[in-house]
N, C-alpha and C positions, 0 to 999 in steps of 0.2 A: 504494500500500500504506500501510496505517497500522497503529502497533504501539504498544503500552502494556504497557511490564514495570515491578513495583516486584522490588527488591532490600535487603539489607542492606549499606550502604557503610562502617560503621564505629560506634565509639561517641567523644561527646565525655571531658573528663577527669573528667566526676562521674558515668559509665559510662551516661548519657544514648545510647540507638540512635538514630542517622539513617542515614537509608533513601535510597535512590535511585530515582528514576522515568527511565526511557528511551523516549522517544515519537520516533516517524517518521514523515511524512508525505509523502509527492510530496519524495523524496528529501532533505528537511530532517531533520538529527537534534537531537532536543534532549534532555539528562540533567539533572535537576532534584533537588537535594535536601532533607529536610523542613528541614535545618539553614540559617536565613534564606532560604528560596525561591531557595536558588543556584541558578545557570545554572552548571553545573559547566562545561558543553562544549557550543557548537551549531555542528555538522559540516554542512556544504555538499558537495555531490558536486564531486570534481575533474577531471571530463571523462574520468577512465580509469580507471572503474569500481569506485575509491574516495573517500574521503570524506577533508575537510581541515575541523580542528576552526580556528574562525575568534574565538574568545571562549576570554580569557584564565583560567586557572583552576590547581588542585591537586589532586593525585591521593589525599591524605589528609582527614579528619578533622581531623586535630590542622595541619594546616597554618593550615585556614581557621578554628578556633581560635585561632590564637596568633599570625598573621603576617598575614591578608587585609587588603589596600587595599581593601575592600566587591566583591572579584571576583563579578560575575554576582549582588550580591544584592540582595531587595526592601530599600528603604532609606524608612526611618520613623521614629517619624514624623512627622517633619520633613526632608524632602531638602535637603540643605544646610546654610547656616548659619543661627545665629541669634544676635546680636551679644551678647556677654558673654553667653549663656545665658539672659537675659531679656525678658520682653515683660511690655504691662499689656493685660491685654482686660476690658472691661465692669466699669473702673475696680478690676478686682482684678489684684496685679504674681503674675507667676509667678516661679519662679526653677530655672534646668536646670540639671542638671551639665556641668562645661565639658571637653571633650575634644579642643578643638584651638585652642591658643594665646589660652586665656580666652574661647575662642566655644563655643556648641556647634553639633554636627556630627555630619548624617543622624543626627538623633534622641539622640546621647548615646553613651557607652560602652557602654551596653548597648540598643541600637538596634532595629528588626526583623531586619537582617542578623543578629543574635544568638540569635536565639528559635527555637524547634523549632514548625513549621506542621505543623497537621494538612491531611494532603494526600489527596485522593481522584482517580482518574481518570473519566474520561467521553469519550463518543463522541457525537457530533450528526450525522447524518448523514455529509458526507465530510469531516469534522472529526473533532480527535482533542486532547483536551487534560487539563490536571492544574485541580484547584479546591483554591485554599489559604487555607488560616482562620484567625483569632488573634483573638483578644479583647486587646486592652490594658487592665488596668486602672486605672483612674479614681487618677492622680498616679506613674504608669510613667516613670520617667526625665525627673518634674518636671511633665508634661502634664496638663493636667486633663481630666475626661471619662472612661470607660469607653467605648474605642474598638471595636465590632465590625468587622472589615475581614475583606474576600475580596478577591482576588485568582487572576482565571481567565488563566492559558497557554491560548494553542490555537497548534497547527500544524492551517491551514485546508488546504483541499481544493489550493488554490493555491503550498503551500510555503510560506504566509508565517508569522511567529511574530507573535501577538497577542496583546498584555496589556492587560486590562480588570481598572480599579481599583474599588473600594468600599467605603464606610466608611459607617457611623452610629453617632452618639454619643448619652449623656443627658444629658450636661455641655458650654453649649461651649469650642470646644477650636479648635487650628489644628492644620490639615491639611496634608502637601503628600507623595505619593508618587510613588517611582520605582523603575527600576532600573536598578543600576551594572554591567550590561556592559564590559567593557573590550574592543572590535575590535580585530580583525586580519586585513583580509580575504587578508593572504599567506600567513596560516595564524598559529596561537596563538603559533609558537618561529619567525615570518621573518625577526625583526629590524625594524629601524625603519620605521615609518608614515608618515614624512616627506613620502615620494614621494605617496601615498594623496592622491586631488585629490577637496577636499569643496565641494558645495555647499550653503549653506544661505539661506533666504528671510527675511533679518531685517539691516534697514536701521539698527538700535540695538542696542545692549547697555549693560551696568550697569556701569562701571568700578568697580575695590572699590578699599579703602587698603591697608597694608601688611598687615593681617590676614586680607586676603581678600575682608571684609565690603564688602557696596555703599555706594557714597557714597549714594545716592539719586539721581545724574542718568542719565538716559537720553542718552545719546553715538551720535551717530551714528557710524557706522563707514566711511562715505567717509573716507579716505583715512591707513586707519590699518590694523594687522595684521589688523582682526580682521572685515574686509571680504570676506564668502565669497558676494556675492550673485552675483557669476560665476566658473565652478569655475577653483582654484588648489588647489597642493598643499601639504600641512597643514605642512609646512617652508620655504615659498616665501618668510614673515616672520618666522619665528620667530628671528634672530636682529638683528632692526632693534631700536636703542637708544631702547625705546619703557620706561615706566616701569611700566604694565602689565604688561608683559612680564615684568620684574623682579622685580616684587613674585610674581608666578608662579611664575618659571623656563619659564615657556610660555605658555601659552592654560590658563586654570580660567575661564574666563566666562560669565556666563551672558546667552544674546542674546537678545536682545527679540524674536519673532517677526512677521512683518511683519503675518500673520491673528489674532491675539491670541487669545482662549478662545472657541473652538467648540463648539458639539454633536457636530460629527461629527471625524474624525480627515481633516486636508488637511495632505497632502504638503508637508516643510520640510526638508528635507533627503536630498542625494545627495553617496554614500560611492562611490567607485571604486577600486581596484587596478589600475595599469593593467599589470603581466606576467599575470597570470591572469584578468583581465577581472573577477576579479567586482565586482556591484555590491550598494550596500545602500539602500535607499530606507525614509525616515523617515516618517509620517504621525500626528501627533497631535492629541488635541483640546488641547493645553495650553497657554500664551502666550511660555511659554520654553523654553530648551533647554544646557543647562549642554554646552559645549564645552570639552574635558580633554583634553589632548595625552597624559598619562602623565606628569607633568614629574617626579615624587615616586617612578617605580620608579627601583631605586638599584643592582641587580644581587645585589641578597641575596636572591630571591625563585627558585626552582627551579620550571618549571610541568610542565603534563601530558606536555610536549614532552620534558623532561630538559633542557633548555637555561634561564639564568637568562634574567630580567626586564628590561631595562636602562632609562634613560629614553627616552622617543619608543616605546618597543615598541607603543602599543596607543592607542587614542581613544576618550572617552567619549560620547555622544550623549544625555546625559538631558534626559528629557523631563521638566518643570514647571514650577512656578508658581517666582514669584520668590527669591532668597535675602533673609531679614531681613525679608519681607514683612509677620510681626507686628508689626514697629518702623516701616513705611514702610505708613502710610495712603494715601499715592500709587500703589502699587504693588498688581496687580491680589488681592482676599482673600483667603487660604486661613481664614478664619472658618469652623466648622463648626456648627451649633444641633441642638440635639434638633428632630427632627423631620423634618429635611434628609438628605438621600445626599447624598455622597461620590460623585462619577464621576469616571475619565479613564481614554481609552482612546490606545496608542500600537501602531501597525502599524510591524513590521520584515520592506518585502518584495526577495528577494534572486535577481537576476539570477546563475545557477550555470551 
């Protein structure tokens, strides 16, 4: 079965409506809303003929307003950081606004997770999905360029949830999108993910300094916490006296992938629960993958469950291109030209 409802979920505080989309597919459910492309809720069937909402979220408007860690949203457009807020591309310096600890991050304080998408649904055969659109314009929280960007959700024929990116500009600009799902595959209110045993295919990651930011070396990961090339569970190091660790309070890193930038999306990553079995399988075309333990929820956060947020509640899986990548010519380009698309596609398929 497949289903597409839009609804009215609320208005923000400048009496701004955002809407809600509810899509189902071969038992997957996903709620989408036009306010930053949230992934309110993606519900998994739990073997007795209901559904366990497995992505972290809020049941208001004004929550994801005024309190979200980037719960479930498209994040732009820049994912991640970018050191002091600046870069120089094609000898002209830009300059961002800084919105975390003099860096800036996912794009700025006022980000894509912040903007209202116009949203339409569509059916493709045994497909079923939302198409979401934004224009950024040309100097949006410091970026140059007027940015056209889509962004297609599909829950396919198969149950799995599919995000295909796109952008083109007339100015260039740097790129890099994703989305900040928060997992839980014990469900969104089970408590810690610790146990949750990940695998991921990436022999390197980017060590950063105390603000986050990458040094610029590539570190291998033999025999350090952040070593997921055979499955262990996501608290198995998390408490070894590594300085990474520290400057975190967890795992925020982002790992090198061992297949680098593809055409097509190859499997990097498997997510397990192992009381409820479920699984979640990664497949991207991207070269990194931002690994987030949750280290920053603090217990002031109430989600859809009625239950707070704590730390460890939830793990992040994002898919892309490097952090600080304008500033590190080593590091593979998020450069965009007139003239050029914008692609990256990342598959979420889940064993229920």
């Amino acid at each position: 079965m497949n289903e597409l409802v839009k609804e009215l979920f609320g208005e923000l505080s400048d009496g701004t409506k955002v809407h809600r989309w509810s899509l189902e597919n071969r038992g997957t459910r996903l709620k989408v809303l036009s306010y930053g492309g949230i992934v309110q809720s993606l519900e998994l069937p739990d073997g007795r003929g209901g559904h366990t909402n497995v992505s972290l979220g809020f049941d208001t408007v004004e929550a994801y307003e005024t309190s979200s860690p980037y719960f479930g949203a498209i994040i732009g457009r820049y994912g991640n950081r970018i050191a002091k807020g600046r870069f120089s591309l094609d000898g002209e310096d830009h300059e961002l606004p800084v919105n975390d600890g003099g860096h800036n991050l996912h794009g700025g304080p006022e980000g894509f997770d912040r903007r209202i998408w116009d949203v339409e649904g569509y059916e493709s055969g045994s497909d079923v999905g939302l198409i979401l659109r934004r224009t950024s314009p040309d100097g949006e929280m410091g970026y140059p360029g007027t940015l056209t960007v889509r962004v297609t959700y599909t829950l396919t024929a198969r149950g799995d949830w599919r995000v295909d990116y796109e952008a083109t500009t007339d100015r260039a600009t740097v790129v890099n999108l994703t989305n900040h799902v928060y997992w839980n595959l014990a469900g969104e209110d089970g408590g810690s993910v610790h146990d949750h045993v990940l695998l991921v295919a990436a022999s390197r990651y980017t060590p950063v300094d105390a603000g986050l930011v990458p040094t610029g070396e590539l570190a291998e990961v033999a025999g350090t916490p952040f070593d997921f090339r055979t499955p262990k569970t996501l608290g198995a190091d998390l408490r070894q006296d590594d300085p990474q660790l520290l400057y975190a309070k967890g795992i925020d890193h982002n790992m090198v992938l061992d297949k680098g930038l593809t055409e097509r999306p190859e499997h990097i990553a498997h997510l397990r629960e192992p009381v409820s079995g479920r699984t979640l399988k990664v497949a991207t075309t991207e070269p990194g993958m931002q690994l987030y333990t949750g280290n920053f929820l603090d217990g002031t956060l109430v989600g859809t469950g009625g239950k707070t947020y704590r730390q460890g509640d939830a793990v992040c899986l994002e898919t892309q291109h490097f952090p600080d990548s304008p500033n590190r010519p080593e590091f593979p380009s998020t450069v965009l030209r007139p003239g050029e698309t914008y692609r990256s596609t990342t598959v979420h398929s889940f064993n229920m």
